[in-house]
C-alpha atoms as one frame of an Amber mdcrd trajectory, in Angstrom:
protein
  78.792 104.252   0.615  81.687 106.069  -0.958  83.009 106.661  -4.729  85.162
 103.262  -4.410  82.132 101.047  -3.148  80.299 102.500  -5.958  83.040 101.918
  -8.380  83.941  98.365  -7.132  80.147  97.799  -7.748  79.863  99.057 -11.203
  83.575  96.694 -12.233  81.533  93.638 -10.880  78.484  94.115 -12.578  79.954
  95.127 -15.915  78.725  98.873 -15.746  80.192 102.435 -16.855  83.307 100.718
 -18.710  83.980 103.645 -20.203  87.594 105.237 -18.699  86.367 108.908 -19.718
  82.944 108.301 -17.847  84.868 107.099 -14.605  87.271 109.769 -15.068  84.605
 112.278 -14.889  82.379 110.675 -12.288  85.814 110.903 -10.093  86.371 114.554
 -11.057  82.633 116.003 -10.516  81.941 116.131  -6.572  78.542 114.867  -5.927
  78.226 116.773  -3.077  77.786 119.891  -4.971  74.914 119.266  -6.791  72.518
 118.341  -3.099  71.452 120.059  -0.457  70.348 118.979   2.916  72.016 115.788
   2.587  74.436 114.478   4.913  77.937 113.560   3.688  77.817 110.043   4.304
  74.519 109.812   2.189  75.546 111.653  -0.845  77.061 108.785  -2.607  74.157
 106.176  -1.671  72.958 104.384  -5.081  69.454 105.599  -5.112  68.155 109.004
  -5.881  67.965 111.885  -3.547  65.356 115.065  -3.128  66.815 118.456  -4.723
  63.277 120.210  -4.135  60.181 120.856  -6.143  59.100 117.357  -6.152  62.356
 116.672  -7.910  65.354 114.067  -7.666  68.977 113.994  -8.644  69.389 110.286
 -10.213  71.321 107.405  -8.343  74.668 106.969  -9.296  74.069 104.057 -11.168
  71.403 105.458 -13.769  73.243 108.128 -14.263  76.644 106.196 -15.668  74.051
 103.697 -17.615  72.559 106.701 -19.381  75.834 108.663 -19.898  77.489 105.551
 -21.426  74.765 105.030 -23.877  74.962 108.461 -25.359  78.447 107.399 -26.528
  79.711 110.847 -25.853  82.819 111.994 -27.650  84.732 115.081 -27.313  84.007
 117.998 -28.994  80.591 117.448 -29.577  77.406 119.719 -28.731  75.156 117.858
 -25.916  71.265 118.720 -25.399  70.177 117.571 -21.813  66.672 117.542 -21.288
  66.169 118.016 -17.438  68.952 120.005 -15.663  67.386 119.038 -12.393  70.476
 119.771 -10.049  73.500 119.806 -12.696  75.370 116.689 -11.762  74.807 115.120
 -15.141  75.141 117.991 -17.143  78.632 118.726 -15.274  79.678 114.713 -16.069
  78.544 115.439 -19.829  80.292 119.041 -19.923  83.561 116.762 -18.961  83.409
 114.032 -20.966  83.168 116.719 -24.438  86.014 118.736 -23.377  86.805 121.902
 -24.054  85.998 122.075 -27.382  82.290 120.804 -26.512  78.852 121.870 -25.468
  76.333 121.315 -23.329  72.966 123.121 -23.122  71.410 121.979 -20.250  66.896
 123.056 -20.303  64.987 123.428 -17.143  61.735 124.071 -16.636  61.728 125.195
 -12.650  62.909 128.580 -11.909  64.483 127.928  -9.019  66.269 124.572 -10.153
  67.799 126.143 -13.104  69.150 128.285 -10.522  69.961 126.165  -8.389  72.300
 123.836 -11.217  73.467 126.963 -12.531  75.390 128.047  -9.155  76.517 124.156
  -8.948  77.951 124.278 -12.526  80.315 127.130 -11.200  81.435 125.934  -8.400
  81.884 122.781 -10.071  83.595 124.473 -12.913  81.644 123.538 -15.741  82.279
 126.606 -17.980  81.505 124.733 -21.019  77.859 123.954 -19.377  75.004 126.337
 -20.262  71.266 125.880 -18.550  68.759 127.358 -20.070  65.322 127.845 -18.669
  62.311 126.631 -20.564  60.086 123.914 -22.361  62.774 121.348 -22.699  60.139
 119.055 -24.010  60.717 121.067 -27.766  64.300 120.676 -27.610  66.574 123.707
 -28.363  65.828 124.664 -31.855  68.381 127.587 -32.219  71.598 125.579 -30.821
  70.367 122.395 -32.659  71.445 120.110 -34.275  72.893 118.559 -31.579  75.442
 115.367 -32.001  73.740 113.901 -28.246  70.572 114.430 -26.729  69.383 113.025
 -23.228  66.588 113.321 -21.402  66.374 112.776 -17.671  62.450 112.563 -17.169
  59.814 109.844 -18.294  58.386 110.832 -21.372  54.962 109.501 -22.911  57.382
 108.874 -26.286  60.356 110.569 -27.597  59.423 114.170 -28.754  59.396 114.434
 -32.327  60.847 118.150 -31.830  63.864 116.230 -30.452  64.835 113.814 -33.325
  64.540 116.393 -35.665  67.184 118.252 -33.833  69.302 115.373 -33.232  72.106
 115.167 -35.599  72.295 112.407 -38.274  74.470 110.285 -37.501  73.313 110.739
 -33.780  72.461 109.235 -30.485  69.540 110.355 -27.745  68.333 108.425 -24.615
  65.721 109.028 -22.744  63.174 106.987 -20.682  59.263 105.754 -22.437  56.564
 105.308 -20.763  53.755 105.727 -18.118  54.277 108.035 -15.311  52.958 105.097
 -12.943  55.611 102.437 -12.288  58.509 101.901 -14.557  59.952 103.668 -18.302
  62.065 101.791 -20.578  65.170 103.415 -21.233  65.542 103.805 -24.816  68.713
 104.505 -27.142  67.542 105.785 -30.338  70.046 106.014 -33.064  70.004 108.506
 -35.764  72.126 107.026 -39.501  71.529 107.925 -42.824  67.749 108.986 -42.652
  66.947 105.974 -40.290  66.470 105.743 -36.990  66.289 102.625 -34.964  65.759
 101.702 -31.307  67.166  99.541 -28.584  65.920  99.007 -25.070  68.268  99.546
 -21.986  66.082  98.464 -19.511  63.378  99.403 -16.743  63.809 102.341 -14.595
  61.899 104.843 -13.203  61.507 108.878 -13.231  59.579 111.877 -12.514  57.475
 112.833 -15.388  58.733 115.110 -18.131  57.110 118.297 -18.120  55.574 120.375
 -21.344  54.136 120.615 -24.210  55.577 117.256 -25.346  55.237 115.826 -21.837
  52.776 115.016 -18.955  51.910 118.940 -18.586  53.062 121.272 -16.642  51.723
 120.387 -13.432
């Protein structure tokens, strides 16, 4: 499976309509955010290992989420969950250069690890940061988006209070055994409401505000 299958895919099932989204899924290589993957894998729809019990998404989660966050350019982007970079490079695109995105990982060696994609990628308006991504990013916040890319047991009240108002996070709710609903909370005027995307499934969110540490 190749970018076109995946793109002819998305078309017939009424996915990723956003032209900046497909821009940047066509701009960010894939391939530079696995390792020990063979080339004719990379762009299979399902997720893949990246190490320490960890997974870059499938394709196809990853343009779901991304669209939902609405992202326009110039704003600042929290990510949750840098895992191997891909998203973080696709959200670093789609807010320009005039945007932000801080990127929070909690494994040593993947924050290293998406840190070397981002530049050879070329994400220069990327940053990862290590840590407890579970409290958000108090001294960059607010932030206009916030995604996270791990299942959490609810949405982390640390996070809302640095979203922006008006402002948009998803992230995935729920049990670490079986499925999340994907959730698109919406920040406006002092209220926030929610809307469900869906089921999916992901690897547990880490920290204080998560399933632990271990």
């Amino acid at each position: 499976m190749g970018k076109k299958t995946l793109l002819a895919s998305w078309k017939e099932r009424g996915i990723a309509k956003d032209k900046r989204l497909l821009k940047a899924f066509l701009s960010v290589p894939r391939e530079l955010f696995v390792k020990d993957i063979p080339t004719e894998e990379v762009y299979e729809d399902r997720p893949k290992p990246i190490g320490e019990g960890q997974t870059i998404s499938q394709p196809t989660t990853v343009m779901i989420m991304t669209e939902a966050l609405e992202v326009k350019a110039g704003q600042k982007i929290l990510e949750v969950g840098a895992g191997s970079g891909w998203q973080a490079a696709l959200l670093g695109k789609m807010a320009g250069r005039k945007g932000k995105v801080y990127s929070i990982e909690m494994i040593h060696s993947l924050a290293e690890f998406a840190k070397n994609n981002l530049v050879k990628a070329r994400a220069g308006n990327v940053s990862v940061v290590e840590g407890d991504g579970s409290k958000g990013l108090s001294n960059e916040a607010p932030f206009d988006r916030i995604l996270v890319t791990a299942a959490c047991p609810k949405i982390p009240r640390d996070l809302i209070t640095q979203l922006k108002d008006p402002g948009i996070l998803v992230a995935p709710v729920g049990g670490i055994n079986g499925s999340q609903k994907m959730v698109k909370l919406r920040k406006n005027k002092g209220k926030i409401t929610k809307e469900t995307l869906g089921d999916f499934s992901f690897v547990p969110l880490r920290g204080e505000f998560g399933f632990g540490r271990q």
